[in-house]
C-alpha positions, -999 to 999 in steps of 0.1 A, spaced: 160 -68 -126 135 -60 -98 131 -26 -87 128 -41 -48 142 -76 -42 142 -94 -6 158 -129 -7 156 -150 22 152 -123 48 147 -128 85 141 -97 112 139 -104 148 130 -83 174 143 -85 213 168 -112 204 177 -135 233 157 -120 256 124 -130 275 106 -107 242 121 -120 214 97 -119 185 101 -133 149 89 -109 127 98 -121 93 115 -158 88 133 -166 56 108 -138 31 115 -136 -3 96 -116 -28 102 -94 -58 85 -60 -70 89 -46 -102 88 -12 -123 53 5 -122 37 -28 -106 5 -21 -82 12 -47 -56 -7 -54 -24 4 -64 10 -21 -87 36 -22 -108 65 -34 -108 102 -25 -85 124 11 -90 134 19 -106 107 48 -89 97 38 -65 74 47 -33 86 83 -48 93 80 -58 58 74 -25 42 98 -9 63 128 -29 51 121 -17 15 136 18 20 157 10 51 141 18 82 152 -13 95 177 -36 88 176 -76 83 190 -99 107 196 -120 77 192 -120 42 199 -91 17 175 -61 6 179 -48 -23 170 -17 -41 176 -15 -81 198 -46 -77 218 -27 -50 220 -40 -18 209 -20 13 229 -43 39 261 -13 47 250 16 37 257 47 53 230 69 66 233 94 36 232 65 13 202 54 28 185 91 21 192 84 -10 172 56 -12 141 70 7 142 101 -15 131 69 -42 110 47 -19 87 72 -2 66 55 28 31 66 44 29 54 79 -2 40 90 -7 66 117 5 101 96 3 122 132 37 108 143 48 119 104 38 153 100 57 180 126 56 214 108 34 237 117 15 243 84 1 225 56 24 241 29 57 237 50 46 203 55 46 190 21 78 214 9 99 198 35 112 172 14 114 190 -19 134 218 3 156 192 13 167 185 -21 176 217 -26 151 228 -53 144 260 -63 120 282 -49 96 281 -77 100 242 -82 94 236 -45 59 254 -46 51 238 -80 59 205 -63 36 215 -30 4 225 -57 8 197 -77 10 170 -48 -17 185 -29 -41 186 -60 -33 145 -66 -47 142 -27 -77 163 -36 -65 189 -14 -66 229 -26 -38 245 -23 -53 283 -18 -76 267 10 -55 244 31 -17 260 23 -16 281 57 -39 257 81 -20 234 107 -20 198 99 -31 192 133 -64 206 129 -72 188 102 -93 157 104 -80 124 102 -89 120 66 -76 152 58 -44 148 81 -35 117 59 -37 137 29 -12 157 39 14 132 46 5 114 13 11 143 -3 44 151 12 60 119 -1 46 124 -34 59 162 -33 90 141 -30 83 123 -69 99 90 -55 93 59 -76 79 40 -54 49 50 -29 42 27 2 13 29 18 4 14 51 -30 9 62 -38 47 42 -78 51 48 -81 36 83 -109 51 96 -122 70 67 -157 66 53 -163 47 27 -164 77 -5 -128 92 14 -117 63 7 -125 55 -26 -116 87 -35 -82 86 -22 -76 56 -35 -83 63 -70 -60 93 -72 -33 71 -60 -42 43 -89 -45 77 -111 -12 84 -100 -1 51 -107 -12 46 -142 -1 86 -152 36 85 -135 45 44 -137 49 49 -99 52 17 -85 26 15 -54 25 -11 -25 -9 -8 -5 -10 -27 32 -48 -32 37 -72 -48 59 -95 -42 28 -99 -71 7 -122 -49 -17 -98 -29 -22 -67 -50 -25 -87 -69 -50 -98 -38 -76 -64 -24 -71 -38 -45 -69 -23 -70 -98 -1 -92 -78 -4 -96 -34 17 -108 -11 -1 -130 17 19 -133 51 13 -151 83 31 -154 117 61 -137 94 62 -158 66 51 -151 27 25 -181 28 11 -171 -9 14 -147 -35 -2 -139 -72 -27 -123 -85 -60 -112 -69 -73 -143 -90 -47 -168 -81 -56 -156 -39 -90 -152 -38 -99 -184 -58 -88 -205 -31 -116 -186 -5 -109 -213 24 -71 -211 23 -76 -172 30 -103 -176 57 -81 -199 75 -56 -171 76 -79 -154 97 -87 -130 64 -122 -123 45 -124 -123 15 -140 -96 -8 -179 -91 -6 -186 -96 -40 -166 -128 -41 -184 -142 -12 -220 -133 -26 -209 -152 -56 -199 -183 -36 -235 -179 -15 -257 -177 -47 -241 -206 -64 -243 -228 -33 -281 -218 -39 -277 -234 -75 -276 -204 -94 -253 -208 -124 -224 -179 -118 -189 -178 -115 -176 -174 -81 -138 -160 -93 -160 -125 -90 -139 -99 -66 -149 -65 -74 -183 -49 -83 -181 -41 -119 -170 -81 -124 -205 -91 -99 -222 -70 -114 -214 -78 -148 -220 -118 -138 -253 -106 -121 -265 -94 -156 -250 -124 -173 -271 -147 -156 -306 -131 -152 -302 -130 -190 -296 -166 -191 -324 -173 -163 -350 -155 -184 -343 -170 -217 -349 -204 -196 
């Protein structure tokens, strides 16, 4: 049984009015226990809708979500608490997330919610802000909002996972940070993915990413799940994606460059250990020649 099913769902926005948009049209898609799973597509392409049905923001205009086989479609608003409390989401822009008026009360909010103890609630707060990369002694009594972006999305990363839901979605998570935030962030979450089973859904612009994290993506356009599989199933097939409006990942398309050059590598390449692992391959080869 999935851990997150949609079959055949639909969301439209405005209906019957001069704004109507169709968000999603007719998605189905499945996500299991502990997967890594990525989310792309074009702007507007119905991906934060998307994420947002999974722990029941919003609700479908048709079709059914479900969560653990259970259906969302009904539920009360303290049913659907319960569900959040399991399918913890990171909005793409934290500062309309985060309202207390310290870092520490921040992140216990949730815990305190569920009525933990004292002593479990700051356990929680220390443990979650160490997975971000964030010390507790240092940052526990500053305001989120005068933190840095980077920092600022830390926080509210951290306040889901003080939460130990089992799944962790995350939209659009290092917009705007430089290149080593970023890596950095993103491998605590894949360490916090491979130590906890969490299951982790990742909505990102970054095809380098996407690839080196993700084992199975989801590809929408205009609202519609137009292909899905693995990073090697999508990113072998490098015009399809393009004509999406996507890239595709650097190393994939230096791959594709040097063998329309003539030189003898593999072009199903999408992260840098694989290139450079070719790279080696074949300068071996060449100089045996």
């Amino acid at each position: 049984m999935p851990l997150i099913e949609l079959r055949n769902v639909s969301v439209v926005y405005g209906p019957k009015t001069p704004y109507e948009v169709k968000a999603l049209t007719d998605v189905s898609l499945s996500i299991e226990s502990a997967e890594f799973v990525g989310i792309i597509g074009p702007t507007g392409s119905g991906k934060s809708t998307l994420i947002q049905l999974m722990n029941g923001l919003i609700k479908p205009d048709k079709g059914e979500v479900l969560v653990e086989g259970a259906s969302l479609s009904g539920l009360k608003e303290s049913q659907l608490k319960e569900i959040r409390k399991k399918v913890g989401l990171v909005f793409q822009y934290p500062e309309n997330q985060v309202f207390e008026e310290m870092v520490e009360r921040e992140i216990a909010f949730g815990p305190r919610n569920l009525g933990l103890s004292r002593e479990e609630i700051e356990a929680r707060v220390v443990k979650a802000m160490d997975y971000v990369g964030m010390d507790y002694g240092e940052y526990r009594d500053r305001s989120p909002f005068g933190l840095s972006g980077g920092q600022l999305r830390r926080v509210a990363i951290a306040s889901i996972l003080a939460m130990e839901p089992q799944v962790l979605i995350l939209d659009e998570p290092t917009a705007g940070m430089d290149p080593q935030s970023r890596r950095d962030i993103l491998d605590r979450i894949s360490g916090i993915h491979r130590e906890r089973g969490m299951t982790v859904v990742l909505v990102s612009h970054n095809m380098e990413d996407i690839a080196r994290l993700a084992k199975k993506i989801f590809v929408l356009n205009e609202g519609r799940l137009v292909m899905k599989g693995t990073p090697r199933d999508i990113f072998s097939q490098p015009e399809k994606v393009r004509r999406l409006g996507l890239e595709i990942p650097a190393m994939t398309e230096l791959m594709l460059r040097l063998s329309a050059r003539g030189a003898q590598v593999r072009t199903d390449v999408f992260t840098e250990s694989a290139a450079r692992d070719e790279l080696l391959k074949h300068l071996k080869g060449a100089g045996n020649a």
